[in-house]
C-alpha positions as CSV (number, residue, x, y, z in Angstrom):
1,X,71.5,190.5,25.0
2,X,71.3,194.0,26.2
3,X,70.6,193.3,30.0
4,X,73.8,191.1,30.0
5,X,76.3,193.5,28.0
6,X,74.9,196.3,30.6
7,X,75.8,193.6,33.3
8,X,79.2,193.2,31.8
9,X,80.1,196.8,31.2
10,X,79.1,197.6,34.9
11,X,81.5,194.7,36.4
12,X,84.3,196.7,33.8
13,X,83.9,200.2,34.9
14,X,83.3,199.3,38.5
15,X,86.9,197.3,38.2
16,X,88.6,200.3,35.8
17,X,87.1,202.9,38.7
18,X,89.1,200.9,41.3
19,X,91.9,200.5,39.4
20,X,91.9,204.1,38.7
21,X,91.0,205.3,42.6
22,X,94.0,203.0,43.7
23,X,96.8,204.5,41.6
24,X,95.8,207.8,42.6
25,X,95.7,207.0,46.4
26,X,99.2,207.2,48.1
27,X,100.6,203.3,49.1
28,X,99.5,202.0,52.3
29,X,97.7,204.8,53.5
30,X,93.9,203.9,52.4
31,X,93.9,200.9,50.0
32,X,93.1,198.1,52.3
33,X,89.7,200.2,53.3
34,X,89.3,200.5,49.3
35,X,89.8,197.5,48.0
36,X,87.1,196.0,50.4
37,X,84.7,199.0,49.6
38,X,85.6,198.4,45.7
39,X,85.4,194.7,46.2
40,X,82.0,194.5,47.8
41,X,80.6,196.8,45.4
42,X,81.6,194.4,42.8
43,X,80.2,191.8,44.7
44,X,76.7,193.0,44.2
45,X,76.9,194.1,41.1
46,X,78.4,190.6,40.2
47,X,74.9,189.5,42.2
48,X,72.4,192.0,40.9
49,X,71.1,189.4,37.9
50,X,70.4,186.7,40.6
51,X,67.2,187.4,41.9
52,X,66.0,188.1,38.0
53,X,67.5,184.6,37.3
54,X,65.6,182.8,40.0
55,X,62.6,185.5,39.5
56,X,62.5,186.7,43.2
57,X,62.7,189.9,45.0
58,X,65.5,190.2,46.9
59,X,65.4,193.1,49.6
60,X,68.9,194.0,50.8
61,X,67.7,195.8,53.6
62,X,66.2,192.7,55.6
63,X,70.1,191.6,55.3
64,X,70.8,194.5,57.5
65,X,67.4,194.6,60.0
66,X,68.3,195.4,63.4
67,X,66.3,192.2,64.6
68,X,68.0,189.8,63.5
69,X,70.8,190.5,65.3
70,X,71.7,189.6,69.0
71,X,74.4,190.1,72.0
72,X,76.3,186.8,72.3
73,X,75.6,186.1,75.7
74,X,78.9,184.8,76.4
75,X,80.5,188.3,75.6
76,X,78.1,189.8,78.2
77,X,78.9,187.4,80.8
78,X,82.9,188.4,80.6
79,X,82.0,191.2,80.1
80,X,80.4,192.1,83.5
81,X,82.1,189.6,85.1
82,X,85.1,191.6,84.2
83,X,83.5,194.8,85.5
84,X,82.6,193.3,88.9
85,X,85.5,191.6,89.2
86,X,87.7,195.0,89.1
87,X,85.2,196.9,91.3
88,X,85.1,194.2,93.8
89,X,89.3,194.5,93.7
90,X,88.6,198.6,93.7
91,X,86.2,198.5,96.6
92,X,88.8,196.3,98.5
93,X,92.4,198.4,97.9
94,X,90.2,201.7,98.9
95,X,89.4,199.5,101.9
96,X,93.0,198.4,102.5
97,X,94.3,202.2,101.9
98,X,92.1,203.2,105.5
99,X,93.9,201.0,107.4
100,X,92.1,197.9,107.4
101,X,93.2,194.6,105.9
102,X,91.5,191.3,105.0
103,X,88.3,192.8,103.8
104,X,86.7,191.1,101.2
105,X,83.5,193.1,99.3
106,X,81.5,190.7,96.8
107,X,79.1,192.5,94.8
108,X,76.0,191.0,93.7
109,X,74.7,191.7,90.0
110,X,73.2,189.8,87.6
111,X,75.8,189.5,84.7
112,X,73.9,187.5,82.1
113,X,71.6,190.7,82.1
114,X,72.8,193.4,78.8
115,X,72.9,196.3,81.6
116,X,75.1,195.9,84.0
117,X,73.7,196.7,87.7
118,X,74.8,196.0,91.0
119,X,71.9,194.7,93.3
120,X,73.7,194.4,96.8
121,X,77.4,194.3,98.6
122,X,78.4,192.0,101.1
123,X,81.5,193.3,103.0
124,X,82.7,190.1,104.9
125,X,84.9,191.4,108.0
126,X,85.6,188.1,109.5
127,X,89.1,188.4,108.7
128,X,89.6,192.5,109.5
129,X,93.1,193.5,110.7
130,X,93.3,196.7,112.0
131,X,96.7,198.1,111.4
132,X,97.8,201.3,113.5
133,X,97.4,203.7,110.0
134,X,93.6,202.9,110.6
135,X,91.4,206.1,111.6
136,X,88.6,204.1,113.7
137,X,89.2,200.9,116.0
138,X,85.6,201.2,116.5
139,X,83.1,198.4,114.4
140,X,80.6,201.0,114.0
141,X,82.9,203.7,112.4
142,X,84.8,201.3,110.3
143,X,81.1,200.1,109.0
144,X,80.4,203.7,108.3
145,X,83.9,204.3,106.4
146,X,83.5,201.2,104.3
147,X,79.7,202.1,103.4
148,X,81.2,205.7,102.4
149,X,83.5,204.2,99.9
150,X,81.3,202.0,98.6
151,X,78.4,204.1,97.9
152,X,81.1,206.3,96.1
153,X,82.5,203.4,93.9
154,X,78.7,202.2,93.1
155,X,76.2,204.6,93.8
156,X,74.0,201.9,95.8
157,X,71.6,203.4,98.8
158,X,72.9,202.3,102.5
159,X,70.0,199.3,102.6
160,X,72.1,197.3,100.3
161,X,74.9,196.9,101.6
162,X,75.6,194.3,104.5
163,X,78.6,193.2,106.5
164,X,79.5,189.7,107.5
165,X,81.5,189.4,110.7
């Protein structure tokens, strides 16, 4: 009988504590936070005779083991596809702002991966228009201007980035 009156009287002062902390908190400003701090706290000691009951131990720490839990892939994947998807659009109004239109960068990167890295650029200048605010008529120097702005968007070396034309 002792064990269950010592249950009991723990449920009670746990609830009379959170009565107590909420009257003295000002409205609206904390109590949602409490009452789901008070209410889990309840919560276990509402579930502390269990484990006696069914004679097990019951370690709450494996409920909280770093293992167990895992990056939904399909987060990831929007994720990065999110971030390529606005440097790609970046990497081509930089592109556009020199002078030259109809440029189209596509960035390769693995996005199921947790770290997003970028493993090559393909600049496809099939398309290019050169309009008359463009520095460079020249292939080679537009090449070079694009390679500038994208090795400043992605920090990527020179050998991985390629041009279609």
């Amino acid at each position: 009988m002792s064990t269950l009156s010592t249950w009991i009287l723990s449920i009670a002062g746990i609830v009379l504590l959170s009565v107590l902390v909420e009257l003295i908190l000002p409205a609206k400003t904390m109590n949602g936070y409490i009452k789901g701090i008070f209410a889990f706290i309840i919560m276990l000691v509402i579930l502390t005779p269990v484990p006696k009951l069914l004679n097990q131990k019951i370690d709450i720490s494996n409920f909280f083991n770093s293992d167990t839990i895992k990056p939904n892939d399909d987060y990831i994947e929007q994720i990065n596809l999110g971030k390529l998807t606005t440097l790609q659009k970046e990497i081509e109004e930089e592109i556009e702002k020199m002078g030259y239109k109809n440029v189209r960068a596509y960035i390769s990167s693995n996005i199921f991966d947790n770290s997003f890295q970028v493993e090559s650029v393909t600049i496809d200048l099939t398309n290019l228009v050169i309009t008359a605010n463009a520095e460079h008529t020249n292939i080679i120097r537009i090449k070079q201007q694009i390679t500038e702005i994208v090795k400043q968007h992605l920090s990527l070396g020179e050998d991985y980035i390629f041009y279609e034309e």
